[in-house]
C-alpha positions in Angstrom: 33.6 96.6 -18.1 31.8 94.0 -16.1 30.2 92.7 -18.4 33.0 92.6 -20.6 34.6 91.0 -17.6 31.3 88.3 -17.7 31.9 87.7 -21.4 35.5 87.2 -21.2 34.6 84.1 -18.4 32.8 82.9 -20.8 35.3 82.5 -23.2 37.8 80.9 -20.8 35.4 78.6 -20.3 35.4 77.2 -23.7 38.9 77.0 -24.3 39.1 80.4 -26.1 41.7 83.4 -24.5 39.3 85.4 -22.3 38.7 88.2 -23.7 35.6 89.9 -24.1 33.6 93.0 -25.2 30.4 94.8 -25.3 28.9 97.4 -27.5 27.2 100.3 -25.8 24.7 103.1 -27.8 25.0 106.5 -28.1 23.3 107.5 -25.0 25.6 105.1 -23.0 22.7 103.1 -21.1 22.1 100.4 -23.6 24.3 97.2 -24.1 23.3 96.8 -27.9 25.8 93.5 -28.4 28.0 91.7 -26.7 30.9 88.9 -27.5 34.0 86.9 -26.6 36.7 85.0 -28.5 35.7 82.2 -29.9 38.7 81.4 -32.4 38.8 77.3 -30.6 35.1 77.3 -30.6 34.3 78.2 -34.5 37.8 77.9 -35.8 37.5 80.8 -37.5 40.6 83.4 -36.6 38.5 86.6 -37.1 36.1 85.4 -34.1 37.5 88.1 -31.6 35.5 89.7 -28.8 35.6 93.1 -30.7 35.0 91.5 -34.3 31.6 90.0 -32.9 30.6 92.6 -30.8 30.6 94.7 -33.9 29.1 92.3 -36.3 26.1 92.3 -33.8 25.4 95.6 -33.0 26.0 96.6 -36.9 23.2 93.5 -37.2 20.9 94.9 -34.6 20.7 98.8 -35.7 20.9 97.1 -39.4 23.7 99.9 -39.9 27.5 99.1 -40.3 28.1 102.7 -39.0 28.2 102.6 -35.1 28.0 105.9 -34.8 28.0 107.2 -30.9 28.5 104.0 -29.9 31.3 102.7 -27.3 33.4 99.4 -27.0 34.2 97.7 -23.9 36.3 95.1 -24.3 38.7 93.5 -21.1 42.2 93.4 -23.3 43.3 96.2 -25.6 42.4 95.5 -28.9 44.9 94.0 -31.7 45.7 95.4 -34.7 42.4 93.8 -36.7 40.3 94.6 -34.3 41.3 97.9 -33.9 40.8 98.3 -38.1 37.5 97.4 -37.6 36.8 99.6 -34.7 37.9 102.5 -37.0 35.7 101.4 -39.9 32.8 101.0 -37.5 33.5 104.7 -36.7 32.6 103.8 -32.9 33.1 107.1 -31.2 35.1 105.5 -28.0 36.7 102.9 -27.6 37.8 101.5 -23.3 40.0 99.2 -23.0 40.7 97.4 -19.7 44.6 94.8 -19.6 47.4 96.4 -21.9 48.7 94.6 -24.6 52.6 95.3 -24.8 53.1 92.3 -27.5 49.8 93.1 -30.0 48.1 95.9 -28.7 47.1 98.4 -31.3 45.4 101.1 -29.1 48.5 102.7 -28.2 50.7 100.0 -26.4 52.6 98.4 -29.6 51.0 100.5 -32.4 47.7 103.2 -32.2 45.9 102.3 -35.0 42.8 103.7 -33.7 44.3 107.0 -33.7 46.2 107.1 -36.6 46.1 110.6 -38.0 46.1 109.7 -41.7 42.9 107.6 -41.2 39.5 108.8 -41.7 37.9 108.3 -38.3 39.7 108.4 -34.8 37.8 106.6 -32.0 38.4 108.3 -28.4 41.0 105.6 -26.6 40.0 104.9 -22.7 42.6 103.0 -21.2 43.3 100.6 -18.1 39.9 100.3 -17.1 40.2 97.5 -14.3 42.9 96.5 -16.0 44.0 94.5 -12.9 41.2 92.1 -13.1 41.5 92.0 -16.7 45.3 90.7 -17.0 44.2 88.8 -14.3 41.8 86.5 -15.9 44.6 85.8 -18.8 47.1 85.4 -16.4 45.3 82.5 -15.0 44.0 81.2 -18.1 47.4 80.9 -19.2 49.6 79.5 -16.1 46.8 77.0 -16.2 47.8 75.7 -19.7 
């Protein structure tokens, strides 16, 4: 969570919400990808944390199955993200902030563990979350 944590900086940074998110392989050890929004930076409104995380691991192992794999990201993830999370059939899925407004992981809706999809990612929640809300909080009392 970290460097999740790092990533999301990052973001801030350049104007995007900080939230970030890394991709970790099977045996756990190994940060395949990592990624933060960057929705102001490209304006492309796909560009979440999770959404390029993904995209780079999938481009890394040359495999759009993640398989084994885990997703860190600081802010639980929305309802695309988490869609793409299931068709990436990542295995876990930790999550630091809550997201009562958009979260699909269990706060607003639980996409990710929808029982009438075809893949169900394990859900860790409220990983230093304090830190995590903490870094939007500030982002947005500063705007």
């Amino acid at each position: 969570m970290r460097l999740a944590l790092d990533e999301a900086a990052a973001a801030a940074r350049g104007g995007d919400v900080p939230v970030g998110a890394v991709v970790l392989s099977a045996d756990g050890t190994t940060v395949l990808a990592a990624g933060h929004n960057e929705r102001e930076a490209t304006g492309d409104p796909t560009a979440h944390a999770e959404v390029l995380a993904l995209r780079r691991a999938a481009a890394l192992l040359g495999e759009w199955r993640l398989s084994g794999c885990t997703l860190v990201v600081t802010l639980e993830p929305c309802t695309m993200c988490a869609g793409a999370l299931v068709q990436s059939r990542v295995d876990r899925v930790v999550y630091g902030a809550r997201d009562e407004k958009a979260g699909a992981a269990g706060s607003l809706f639980d996409v990710v563990r929808d029982r009438r999809l075809n893949h169900r990612p394990e859900v860790i929640g409220d990983v230093l979350a304090d830190e995590c809300a903490l870094l939007l909080t500030e982002f947005f009392r500063d705007r």
